[in-house]
LUMZAKE-199667 format. One record per residue: residue in three letters; x, y, z of N, C-alpha, C in turn. Coordinates in steps of 0.2 Angstrom, whole numbers, plus 5000, padded with zeros to 4 digits. Each point is the difference from the previous one (the first is absolute). Layout:
# residues N
AlaXYZXYZXYZ ...
This chain:
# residues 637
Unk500449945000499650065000500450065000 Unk499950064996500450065000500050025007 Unk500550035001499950015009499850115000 Unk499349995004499550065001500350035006 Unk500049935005500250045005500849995004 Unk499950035005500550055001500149965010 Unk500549995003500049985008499550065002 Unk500049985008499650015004500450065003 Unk500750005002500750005001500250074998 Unk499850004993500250054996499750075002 Unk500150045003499550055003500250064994 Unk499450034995499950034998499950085000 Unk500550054996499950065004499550034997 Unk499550055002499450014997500250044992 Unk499349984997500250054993499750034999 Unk500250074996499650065002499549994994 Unk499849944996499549994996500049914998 Unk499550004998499849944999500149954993 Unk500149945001500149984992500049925001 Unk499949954996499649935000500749985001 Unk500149955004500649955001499949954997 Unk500849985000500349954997499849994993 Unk500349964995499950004992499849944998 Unk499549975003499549954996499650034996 Unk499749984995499450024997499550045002 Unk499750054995499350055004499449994995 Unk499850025003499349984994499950104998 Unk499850024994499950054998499850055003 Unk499449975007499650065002500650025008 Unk500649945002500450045004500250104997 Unk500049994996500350104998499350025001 Unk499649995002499450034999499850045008 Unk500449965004500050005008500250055002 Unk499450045004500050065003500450005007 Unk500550015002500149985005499850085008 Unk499750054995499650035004499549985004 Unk499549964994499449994999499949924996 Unk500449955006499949934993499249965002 Unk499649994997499549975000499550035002 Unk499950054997499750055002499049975000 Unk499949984998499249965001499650005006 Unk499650035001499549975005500149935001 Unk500149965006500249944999499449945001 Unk499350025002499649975002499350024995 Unk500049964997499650024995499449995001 Unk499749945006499449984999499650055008 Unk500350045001500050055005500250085000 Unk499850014996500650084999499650065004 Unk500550035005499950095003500550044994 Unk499450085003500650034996500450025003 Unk500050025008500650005003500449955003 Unk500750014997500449965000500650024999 Unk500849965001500650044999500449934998 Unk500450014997500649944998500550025004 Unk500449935003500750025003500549974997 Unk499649974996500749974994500450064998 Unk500849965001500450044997500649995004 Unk500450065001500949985003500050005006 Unk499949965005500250005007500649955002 Unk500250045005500649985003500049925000 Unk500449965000500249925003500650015006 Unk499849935002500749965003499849945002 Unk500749954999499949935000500649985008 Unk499750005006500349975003499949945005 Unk500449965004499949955004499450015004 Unk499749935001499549985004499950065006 Unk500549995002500050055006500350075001 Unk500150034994500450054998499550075000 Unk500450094999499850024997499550004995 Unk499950054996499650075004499449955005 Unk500050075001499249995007499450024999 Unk499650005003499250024998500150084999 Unk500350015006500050085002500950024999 Unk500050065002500750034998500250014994 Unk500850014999500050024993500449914995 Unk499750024994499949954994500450034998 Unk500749964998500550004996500149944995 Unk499650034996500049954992500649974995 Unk499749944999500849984994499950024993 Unk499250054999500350034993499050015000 Unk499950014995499350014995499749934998 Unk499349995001499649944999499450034994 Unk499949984993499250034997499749935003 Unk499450055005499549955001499350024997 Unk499849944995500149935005500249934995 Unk500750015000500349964997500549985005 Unk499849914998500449975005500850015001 Unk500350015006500850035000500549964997 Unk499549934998500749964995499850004992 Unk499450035000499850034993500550054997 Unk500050024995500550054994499850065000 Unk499349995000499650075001499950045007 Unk500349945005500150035009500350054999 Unk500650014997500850024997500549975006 Unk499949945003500249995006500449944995 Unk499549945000500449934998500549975006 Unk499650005005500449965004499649955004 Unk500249955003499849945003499950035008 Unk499349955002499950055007500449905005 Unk499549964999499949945004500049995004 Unk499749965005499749985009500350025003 Unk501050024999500150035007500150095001 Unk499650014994499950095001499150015001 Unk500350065002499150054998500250064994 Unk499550014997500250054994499450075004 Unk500250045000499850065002499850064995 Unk499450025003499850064996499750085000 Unk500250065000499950035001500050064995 Unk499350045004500150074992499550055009 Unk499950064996499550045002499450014997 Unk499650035001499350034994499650055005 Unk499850044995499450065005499450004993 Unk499550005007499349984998499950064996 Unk499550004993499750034998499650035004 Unk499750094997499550045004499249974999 Unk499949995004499350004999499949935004 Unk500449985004500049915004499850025005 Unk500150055006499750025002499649995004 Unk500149955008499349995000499749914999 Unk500449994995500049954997500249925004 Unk499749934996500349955004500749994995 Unk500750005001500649984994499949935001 Unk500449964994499949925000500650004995 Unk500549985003500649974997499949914996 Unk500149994994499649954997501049984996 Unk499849954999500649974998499849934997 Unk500150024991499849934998500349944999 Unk500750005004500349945003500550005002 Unk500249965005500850015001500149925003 Unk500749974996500249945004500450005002 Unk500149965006499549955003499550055008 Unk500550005003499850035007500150105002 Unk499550025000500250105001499750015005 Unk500550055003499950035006499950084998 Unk499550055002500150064996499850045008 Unk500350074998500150055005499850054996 Unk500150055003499550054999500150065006 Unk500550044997500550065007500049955004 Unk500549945002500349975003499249945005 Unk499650024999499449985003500049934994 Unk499949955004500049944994499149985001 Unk499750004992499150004999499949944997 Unk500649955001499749934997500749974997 Unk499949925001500049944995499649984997 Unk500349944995499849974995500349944997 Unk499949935000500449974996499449984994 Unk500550004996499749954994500350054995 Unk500449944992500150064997499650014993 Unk499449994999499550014996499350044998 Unk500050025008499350025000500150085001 Unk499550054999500050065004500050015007 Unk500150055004499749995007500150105001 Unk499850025005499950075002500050025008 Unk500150065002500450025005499650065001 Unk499450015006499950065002500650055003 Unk500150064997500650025003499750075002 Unk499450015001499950075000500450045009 Unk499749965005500350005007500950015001 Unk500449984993500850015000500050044997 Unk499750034997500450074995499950065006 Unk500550044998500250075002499350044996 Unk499950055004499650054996500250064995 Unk500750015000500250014994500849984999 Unk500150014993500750014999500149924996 Unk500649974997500249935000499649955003 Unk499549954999500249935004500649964998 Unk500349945004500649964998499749955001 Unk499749944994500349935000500349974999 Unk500249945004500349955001499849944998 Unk500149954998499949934999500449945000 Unk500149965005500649964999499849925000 Unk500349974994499649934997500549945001 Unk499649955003500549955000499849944995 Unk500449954995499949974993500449955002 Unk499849925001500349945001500049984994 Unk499750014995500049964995499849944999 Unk500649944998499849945001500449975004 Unk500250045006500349985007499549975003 Unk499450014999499650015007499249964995 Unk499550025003499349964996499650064998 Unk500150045000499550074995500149984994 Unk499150034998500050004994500450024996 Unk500250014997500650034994500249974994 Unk499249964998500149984992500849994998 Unk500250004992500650004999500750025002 Unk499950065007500650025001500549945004 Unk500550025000500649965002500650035001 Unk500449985006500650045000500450004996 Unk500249934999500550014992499649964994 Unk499950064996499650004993500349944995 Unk499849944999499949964996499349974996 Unk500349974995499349964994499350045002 Unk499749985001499150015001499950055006 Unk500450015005500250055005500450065001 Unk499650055000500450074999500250055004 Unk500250065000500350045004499550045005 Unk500350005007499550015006499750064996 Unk499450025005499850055001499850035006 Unk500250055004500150015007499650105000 Unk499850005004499750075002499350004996 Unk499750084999499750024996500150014993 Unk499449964996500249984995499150044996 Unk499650005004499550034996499750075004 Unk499750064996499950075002500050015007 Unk500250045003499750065006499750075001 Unk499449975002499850094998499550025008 Unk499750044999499750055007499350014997 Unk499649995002499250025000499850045007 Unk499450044998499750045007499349994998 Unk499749975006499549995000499550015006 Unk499550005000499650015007500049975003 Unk499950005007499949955006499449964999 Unk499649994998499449984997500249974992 Unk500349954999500349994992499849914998 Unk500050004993499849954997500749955002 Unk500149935001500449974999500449954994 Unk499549975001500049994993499249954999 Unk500049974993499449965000500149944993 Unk499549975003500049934994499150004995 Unk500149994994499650014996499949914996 Unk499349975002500149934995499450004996 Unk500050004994499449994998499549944997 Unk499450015001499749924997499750014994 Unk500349994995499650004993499549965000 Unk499749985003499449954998499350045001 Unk500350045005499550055006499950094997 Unk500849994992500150064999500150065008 Unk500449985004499950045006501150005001 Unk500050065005500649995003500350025006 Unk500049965004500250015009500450055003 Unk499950045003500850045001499950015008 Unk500749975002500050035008500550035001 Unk499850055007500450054997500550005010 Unk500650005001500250005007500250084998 Unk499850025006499950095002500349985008 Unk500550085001500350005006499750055006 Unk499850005005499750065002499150025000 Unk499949974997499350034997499550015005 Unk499750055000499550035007499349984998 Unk499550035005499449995000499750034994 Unk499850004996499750034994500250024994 Unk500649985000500349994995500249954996 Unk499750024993499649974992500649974999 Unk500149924999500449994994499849974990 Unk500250044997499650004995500449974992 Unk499849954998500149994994500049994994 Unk500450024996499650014993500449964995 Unk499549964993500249964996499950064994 Unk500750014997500350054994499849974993 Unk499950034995500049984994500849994997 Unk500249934999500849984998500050014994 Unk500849935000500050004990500649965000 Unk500350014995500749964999500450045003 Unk500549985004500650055000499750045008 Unk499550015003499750035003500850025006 Unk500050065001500150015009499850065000 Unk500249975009499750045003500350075003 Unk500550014999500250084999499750024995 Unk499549974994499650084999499349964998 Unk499550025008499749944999499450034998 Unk499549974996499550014998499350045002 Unk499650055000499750025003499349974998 Unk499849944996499549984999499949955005 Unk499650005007499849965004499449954998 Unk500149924999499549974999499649965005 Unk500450015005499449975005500350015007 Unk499950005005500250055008499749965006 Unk500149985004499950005007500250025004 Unk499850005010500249995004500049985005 Unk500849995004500149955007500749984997 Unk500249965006500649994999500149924993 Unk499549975002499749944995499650014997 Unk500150014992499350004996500149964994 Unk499450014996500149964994499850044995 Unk500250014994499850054995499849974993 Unk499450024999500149944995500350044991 Unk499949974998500550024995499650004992 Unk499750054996499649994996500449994993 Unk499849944996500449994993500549965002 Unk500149985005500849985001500449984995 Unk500650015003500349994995500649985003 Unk500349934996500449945003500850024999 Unk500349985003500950024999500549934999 Unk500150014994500649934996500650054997 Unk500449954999500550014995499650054992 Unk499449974998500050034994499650085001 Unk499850015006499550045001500050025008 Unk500750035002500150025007499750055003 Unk499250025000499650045003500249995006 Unk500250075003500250045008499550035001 Unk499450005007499750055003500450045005 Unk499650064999500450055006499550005006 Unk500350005005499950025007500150085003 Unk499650005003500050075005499750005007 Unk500549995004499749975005500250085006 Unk499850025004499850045006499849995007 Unk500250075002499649995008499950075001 Unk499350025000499550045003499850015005 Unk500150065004500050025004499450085001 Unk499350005004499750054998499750034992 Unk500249944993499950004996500750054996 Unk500750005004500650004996500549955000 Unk500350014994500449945001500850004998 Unk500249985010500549985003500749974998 Unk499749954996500649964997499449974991 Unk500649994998499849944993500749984998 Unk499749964997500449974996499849974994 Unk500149994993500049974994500549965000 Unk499749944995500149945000499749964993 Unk500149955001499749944994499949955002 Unk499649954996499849955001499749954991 Unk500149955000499649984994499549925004 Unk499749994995499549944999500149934997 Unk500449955003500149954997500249955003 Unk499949934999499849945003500649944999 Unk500449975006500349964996500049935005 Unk500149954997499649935002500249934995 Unk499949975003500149924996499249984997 Unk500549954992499150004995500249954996 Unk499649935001500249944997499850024993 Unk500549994994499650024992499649924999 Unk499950004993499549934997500749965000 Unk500450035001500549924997500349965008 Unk499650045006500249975004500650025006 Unk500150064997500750015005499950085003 Unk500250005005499950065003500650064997 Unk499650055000500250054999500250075003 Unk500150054998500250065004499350054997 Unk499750015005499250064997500250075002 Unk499950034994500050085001499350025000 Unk499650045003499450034999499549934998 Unk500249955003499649934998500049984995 Unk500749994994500049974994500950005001 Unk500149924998500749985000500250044994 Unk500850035004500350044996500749965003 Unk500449964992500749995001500450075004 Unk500349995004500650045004500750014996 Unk500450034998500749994998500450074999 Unk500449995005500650055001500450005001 Unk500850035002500550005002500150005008 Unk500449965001500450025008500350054999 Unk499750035004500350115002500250005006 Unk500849994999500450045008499950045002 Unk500050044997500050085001500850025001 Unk500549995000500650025001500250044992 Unk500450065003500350034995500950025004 Unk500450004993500750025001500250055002 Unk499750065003500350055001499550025008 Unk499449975001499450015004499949965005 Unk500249934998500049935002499349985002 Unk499550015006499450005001499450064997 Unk500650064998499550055000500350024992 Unk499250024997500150024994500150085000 Unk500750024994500350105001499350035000 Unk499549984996499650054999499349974999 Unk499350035002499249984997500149974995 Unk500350014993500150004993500349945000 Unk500549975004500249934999499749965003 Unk499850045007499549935004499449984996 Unk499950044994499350004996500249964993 Unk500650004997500049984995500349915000 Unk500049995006500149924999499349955000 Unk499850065001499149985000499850014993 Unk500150054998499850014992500249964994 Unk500549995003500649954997499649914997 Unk499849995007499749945003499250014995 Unk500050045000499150014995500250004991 Unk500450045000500249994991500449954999 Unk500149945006500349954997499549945001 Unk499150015000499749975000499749965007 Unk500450035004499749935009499550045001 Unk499649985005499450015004500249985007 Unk500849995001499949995008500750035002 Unk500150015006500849995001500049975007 Unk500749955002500149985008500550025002 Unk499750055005500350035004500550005004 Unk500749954998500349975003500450015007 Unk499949965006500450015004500150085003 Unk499650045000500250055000499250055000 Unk499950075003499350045000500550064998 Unk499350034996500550074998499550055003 Unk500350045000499550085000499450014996 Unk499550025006499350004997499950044995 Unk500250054996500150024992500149954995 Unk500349965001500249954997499349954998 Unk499849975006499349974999499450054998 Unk499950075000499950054996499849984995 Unk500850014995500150004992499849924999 Unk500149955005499449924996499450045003 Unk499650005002499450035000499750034993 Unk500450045000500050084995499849954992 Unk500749985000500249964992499649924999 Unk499849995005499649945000500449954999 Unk500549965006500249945001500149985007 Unk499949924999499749975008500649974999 Unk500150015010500449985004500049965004 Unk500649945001500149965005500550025004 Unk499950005005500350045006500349955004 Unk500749985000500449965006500150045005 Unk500049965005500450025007500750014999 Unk500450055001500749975001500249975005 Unk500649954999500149955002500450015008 Unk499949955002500450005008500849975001 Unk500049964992500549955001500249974995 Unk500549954998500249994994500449925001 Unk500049964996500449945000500650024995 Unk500450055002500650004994500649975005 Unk500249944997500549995004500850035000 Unk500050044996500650044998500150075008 Unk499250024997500150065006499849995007 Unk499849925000499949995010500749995002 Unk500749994995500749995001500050055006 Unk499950054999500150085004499550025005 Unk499549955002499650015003500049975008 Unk499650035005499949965007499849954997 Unk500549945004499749934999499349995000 Unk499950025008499349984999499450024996 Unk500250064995499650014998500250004993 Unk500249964998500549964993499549925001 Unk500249995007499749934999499349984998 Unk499750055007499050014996499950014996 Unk500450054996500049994992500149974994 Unk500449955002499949954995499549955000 Unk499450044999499449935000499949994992 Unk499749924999500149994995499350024995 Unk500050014992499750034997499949944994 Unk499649965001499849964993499950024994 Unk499950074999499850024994499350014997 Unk499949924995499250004998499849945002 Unk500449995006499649935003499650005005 Unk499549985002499549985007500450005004 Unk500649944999500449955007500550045003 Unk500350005004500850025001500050065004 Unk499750074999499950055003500150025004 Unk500450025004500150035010499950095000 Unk499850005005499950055003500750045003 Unk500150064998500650045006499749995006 Unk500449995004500150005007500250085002 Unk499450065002499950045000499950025008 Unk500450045001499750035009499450034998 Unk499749995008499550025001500050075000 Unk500450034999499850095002500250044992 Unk500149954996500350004993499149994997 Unk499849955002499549984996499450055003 Unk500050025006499650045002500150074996 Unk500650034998500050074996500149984995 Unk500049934996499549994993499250024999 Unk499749985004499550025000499850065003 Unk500250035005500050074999500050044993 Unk500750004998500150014993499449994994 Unk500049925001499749994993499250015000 Unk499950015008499450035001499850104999 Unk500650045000500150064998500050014994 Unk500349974996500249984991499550004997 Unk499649955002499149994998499650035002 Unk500050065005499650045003500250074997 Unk500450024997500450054995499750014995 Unk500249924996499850014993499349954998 Unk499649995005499549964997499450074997 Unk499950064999499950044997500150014994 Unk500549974997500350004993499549954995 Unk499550024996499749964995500449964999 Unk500650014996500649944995500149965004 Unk500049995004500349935007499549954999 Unk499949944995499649955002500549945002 Unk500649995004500149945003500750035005 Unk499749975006500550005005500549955000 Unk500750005001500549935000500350025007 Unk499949955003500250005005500949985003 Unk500049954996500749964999500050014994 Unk500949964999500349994993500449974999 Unk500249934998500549945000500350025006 Unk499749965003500049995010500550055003 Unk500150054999500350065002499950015006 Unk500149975006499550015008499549984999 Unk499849974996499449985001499849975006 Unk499349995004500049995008499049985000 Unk499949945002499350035003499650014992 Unk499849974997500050024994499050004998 Unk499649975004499249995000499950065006 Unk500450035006499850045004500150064994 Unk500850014996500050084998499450004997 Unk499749964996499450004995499650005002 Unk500049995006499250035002500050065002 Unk500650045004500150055001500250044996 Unk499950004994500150034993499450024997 Unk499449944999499549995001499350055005 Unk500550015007499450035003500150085002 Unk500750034994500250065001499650034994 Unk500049944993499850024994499749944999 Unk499149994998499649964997500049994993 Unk500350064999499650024993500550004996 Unk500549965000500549974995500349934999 Unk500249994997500249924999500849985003 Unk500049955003500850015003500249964998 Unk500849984999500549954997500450015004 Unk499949935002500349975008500850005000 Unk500149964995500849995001500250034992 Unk500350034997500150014992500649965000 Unk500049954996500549964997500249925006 Unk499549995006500049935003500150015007 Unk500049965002499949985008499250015001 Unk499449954996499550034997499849975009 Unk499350025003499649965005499350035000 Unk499850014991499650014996499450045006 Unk500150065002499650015007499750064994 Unk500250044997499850074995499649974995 Unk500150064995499450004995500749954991 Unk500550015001500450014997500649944999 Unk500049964993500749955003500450034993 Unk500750025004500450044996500849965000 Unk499949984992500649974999500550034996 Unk500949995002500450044995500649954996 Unk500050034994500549964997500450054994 Unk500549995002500650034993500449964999 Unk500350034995499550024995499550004997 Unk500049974998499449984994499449995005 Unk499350005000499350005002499949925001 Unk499849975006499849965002499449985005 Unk499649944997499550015008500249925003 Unk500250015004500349925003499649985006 Unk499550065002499549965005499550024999 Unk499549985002499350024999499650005004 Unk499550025001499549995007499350045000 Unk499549944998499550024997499450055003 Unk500250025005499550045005500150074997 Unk500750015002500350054999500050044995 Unk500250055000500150024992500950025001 Unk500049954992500950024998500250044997 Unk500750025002500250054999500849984997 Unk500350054995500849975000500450075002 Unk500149995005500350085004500550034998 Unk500449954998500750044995500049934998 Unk500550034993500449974995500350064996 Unk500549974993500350054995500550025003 Unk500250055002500750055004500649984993 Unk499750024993500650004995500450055001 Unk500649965001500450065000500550034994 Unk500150075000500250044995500650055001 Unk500549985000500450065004500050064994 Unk499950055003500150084993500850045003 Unk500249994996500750035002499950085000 Unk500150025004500250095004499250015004 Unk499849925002499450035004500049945007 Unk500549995001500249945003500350025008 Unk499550005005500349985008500850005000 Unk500149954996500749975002500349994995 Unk500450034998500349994992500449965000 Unk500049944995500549965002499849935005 Unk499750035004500049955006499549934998 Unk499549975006499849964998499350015000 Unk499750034991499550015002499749954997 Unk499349965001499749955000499149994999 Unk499849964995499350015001499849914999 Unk499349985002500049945000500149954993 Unk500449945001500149964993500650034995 Unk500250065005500750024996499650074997 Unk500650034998499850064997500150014990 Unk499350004998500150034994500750064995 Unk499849984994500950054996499550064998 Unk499550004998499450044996499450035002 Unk499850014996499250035002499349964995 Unk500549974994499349944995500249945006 Unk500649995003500049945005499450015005 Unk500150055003499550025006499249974997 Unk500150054994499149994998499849924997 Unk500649984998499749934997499849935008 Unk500450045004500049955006499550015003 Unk499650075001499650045003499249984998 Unk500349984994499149994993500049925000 Unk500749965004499749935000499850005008 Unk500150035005499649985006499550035001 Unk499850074997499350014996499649945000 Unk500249964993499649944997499849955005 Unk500550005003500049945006499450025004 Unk500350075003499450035005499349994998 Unk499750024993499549994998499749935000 Unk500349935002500049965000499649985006 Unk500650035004499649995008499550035002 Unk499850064996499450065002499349924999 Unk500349984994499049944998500349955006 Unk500549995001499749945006500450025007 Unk499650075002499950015007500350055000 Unk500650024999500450075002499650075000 Unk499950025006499750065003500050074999 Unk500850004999500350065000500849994998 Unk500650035001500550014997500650055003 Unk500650005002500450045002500650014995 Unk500150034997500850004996500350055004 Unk500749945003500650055002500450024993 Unk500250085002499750045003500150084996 Unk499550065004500150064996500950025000 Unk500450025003500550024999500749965003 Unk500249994996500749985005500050035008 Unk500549985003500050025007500649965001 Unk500450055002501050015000500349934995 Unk500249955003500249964996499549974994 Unk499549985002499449974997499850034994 Unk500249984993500150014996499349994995 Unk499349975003499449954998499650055000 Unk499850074999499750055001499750024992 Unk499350024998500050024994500050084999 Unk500350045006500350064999500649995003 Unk500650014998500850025005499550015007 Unk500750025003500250015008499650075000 Unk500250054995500050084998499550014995 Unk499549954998499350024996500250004992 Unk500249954997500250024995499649934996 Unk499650004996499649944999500649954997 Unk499849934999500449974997499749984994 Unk499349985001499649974993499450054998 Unk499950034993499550034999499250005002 Unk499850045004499349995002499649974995 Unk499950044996499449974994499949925000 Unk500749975000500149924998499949985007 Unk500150055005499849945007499350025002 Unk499650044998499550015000499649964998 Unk500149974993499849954997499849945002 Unk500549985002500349945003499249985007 Unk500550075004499550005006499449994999 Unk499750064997499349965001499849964995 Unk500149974997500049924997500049965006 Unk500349995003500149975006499450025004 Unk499850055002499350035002499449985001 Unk500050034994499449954994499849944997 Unk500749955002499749945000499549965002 Unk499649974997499449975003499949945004 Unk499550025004500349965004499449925000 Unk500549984994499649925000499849975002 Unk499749954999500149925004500649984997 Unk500449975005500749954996500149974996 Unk499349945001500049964994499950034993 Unk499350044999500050044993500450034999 Unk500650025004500650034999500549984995 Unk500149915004500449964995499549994994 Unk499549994998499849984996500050044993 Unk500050035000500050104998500749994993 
């Protein structure tokens, strides 16, 4: 791997401006990077005030010992400039240095409230930070937080000063894969399928002012059978006579809710209602209708707090067709599933994309190259992101990121015991064989915390029709409790128990993997079958390569071409179409981009396609649109 980072050791003196480290590859929208002002978006889409502040931008760092300086309070002597919210061993940090379990990465800037907050309740919101954050506020500490996925927020109106500078602080601890936190692909030393940590804040910060009396948030489900839509709404505060009121907006394609519509078609009040919804109108891939929300709190008939938001109408569930086999239902009509594994990783960002415009165009990308799904691998991104699949119309499968890993290379480096518990064994597409990680109890209790946050976060998102809870036994643990517990967070989606084996067929889903080339090696007629990955051709394109020279690598060997790519690509197509007539559900090709050595991406590392859209498009939905036969008139044909 080209080396990003930099010792722990190495104490950097500050720079009087900012610039992206180290010299791997960028993707085009890094020069695009405002480091006044990076990521400038309102970051919550399905919720938006218009009072609001961004804190993204250059605040102080320092990386020291467990027990080390700086302090909450006193003075903060910095090892240079952090752009947050890029993680500090990201390029775009401008830091590129390695923190790992025996430091804490420290954080510090100033800000002064805009005029007119006054009065007001502040709420420090922070859309992620890994793994664990401590945050202060003029040396008064307003909270922890572990988990590095979720949002979480910080009344801080009680520690600010009443005029002049506030000062906050943050100091984050990140074990990576020392320890059992979630943390999907990271790993301390980046090899094959396992990539470069990710530590601190890595998604927005920004400031809201709000009444004492405010909305929290709310969940919206609706039942098209009834043409109706449930919205409940959690409010903080709220007094005796005071209205909470909600209203169903006229949508459309593309809808948000910063600039939301003024045609109200239908209104209630209480904190539960139901609205019903005239003409309904369903939300797919071909036909992504978004309604708008406008939700309030009334007080003597003013109104205190709102909020805008969105919501759509749509159904998803299992549907046996005529030929016998269970299927995957969208709005109660089997609809074949097929999209890419999305990491989400990028070479200059690593978890976070430089700009809106790129976290949008891997989506875009994913539509003009014909899929209707993507799996959301190992990984949760920023609620903008689930936004633009909403907006552009593609459904998502949502994995937990993982607790744990069987690589026997990197438990070398690892606390025995927690090297040991992880080598449980992983049969692949077979029924037999399968162990369970031997998982502490207090590990397994803040999985479920987590994966109970994760689900409670983004189950608002229309695009999300399958939760994954596990992935080729990765910590896998308890595997009929997680699913019921998945189950009783979210009713209203389908879940894939295990993706790719250690099946105990407890979900709606049996998820088998095979590369390269598509195979179904087990079946199980209850269920509906799935083939969760296959493909990962790989392609290396020279001057866009992680590791030049090194060893980059994609399943079955790496391709010399781009007619090789497509000749290989057009025969597991035909094979796929194969297993679409006799049972296959759905479909996952590894994968959208390379990601650092992994070479098996149908864009580089850096967004550069490798096969033309039109021909994959083609392809893809052929594949789509296959029909879905009886097997036998199949062969007969």
């Amino acid at each position: 791997m080209a080396v990003l980072l930099t010792a722990v050791s190495a104490q950097s003196a500050p720079k009087p401006s900012w610039a992206p480290a180290g010299s791997n590859i960028k993707t085009r929208w890094a020069a695009q990077v405002d480091p006044q002002n990076p990521l400038p978006e309102y970051p919550r889409p399905q919720m938006v005030r218009p009072a609001w502040q961004s804190l993204n931008g250059l605040w102080n760092y320092a990386i020291r010992p467990l027990a080390g300086t700086p302090e909450a309070k006193g003075k903060f002597v910095p090892d240079g400039k952090i752009l947050v919210p890029f993680a500090v061993e990201s390029s775009l940090s401008g830091v590129g240095r390695f923190v790992g379990r025996e430091n804490h990465l420290w954080y510090e800037r100033t800000f002064t409230l805009p005029k007119g907050w006054n009065g007001k309740r502040i709420l420090l919101h922070f859309g992620a930070v890994d793994w664990k954050a401590e945050v202060w506020i003029n040396g008064n500490k307003v909270g922890d937080h572990t988990g590095g996925y979720v949002p979480f927020q910080f009344d801080i109106t009680e520690s600010l000063t009443k005029k002049g500078p506030q000062t906050l602080r943050v100091k984050v601890f990140d074990a990576t894969d020392q320890a059992w936190q979630p943390r999907g692909k990271q790993i301390a030393e980046p090899q094959g399928i396992w990539y470069t940590p990710v530590t601190g804040i890595w998604q927005s910060v920004w400031l809201e002012a709000v009444d004492a009396t405010h909305i929290d948030a709310y969940q919206a489900v609706s039942d098209i059978a009834s043409s109706t839509i449930k919205v409940s709404v959690d409010a903080e505060n709220l007094q005796d006579g005071d209205v909470v009121r909600v209203r169903l907006l006229e949508g459309g394609q593309g809808y948000s809710a910063e600039k939301p519509s003024s045609k109200v078609l239908s209104e209630a009040e209480g904190e539960e209602v139901t609205l019903n919804v005239p003409g309904l109108k369903t939300w797919s891939p071909d036909s992504p209708y978004l309604y708008g929300l406008h939700i309030s709190i009334l007080r003597g008939g003013r109104e205190i707090d709102a909020v805008n938001g969105y919501t759509a109408c749509r159904t998803v569930g299992k549907i046996k067709t005529d030929d016998g086999y269970n299927r995957i239902a969208l709005n109660g009509e089997a609809l074949f599933q097929f999209g890419p594994l999305d990491q989400g990783w990028w070479p200059d960002g690593l978890y976070t994309a430089p700009t809106d415009e790129a976290l949008r165009f891997d989506i875009e990308r994913t539509r003009a190259w014909g899929f209707n799904m993507i799996r959301k691998h190992i990984k949760v991104e920023p609620a903008r992101w689930y936004y633009w699949c909403d907006a552009l119309g593609i459904m998502v499968w949502q994995d937990m990121p993982c607790i744990a890993d069987h690589n026997k290379k990197a438990n070398e480096n690892r606390d025995k015991a927690i090297a040991k518990a992880q080598m449980n064994k992983w049969p692949n597409d077979s029924f037999l064989g399968g162990t369970d990680c031997i998982v502490p109890a207090w590990a397994k209790k803040n999985y479920y915390k987590e994966w109970g946050e994760i689900i409670a976060c983004l189950k608002g998102f229309p695009c999300i029709v399958v939760w994954v809870p596990f992935n080729e036994a990765w910590g896998q643990f308890d595997t009929p409790e997680v699913v019921a517990f998945t189950r009783e967070q979210d009713p209203t989606r389908l879940i894939n128990e295990a993706s790719g084996g250690n099946f105990h067929l407890s979900g709606d889903i049996q998820d088998i993997h095979h590369y390269p080339e598509p195979k179904m090696n087990a079946f199980e007629g209850k269920l509906i079958n799935v083939l969760g990955e296959y493909g990962g051709i790989g392609y290396p394109m020279e001057g866009h390569l992680w590791n030049p020279g090194g060893n980059n690598w994609g399943y079955g060997g790496a391709k010399t071409s781009v007619d090789a790519v497509k000749e290989q690509y057009a025969a597991f197509a035909d094979r796929l179409a194969v297993f679409i007539t006799t049972g296959c559900a759905a479909a996952v090709y590894t994968q959208t981009t390379d990601v650092e050595i992994e070479v098996n991406g149908l864009m580089t590392y850096d967004r550069i396609e490798k096969i033309d859209a039109p021909w994959l498009k083609k392809v893809n939905e052929k594949i789509i649109q296959t029909p879905l036969f009886d097997a036998k008139k199949f062969r007969k044909r």
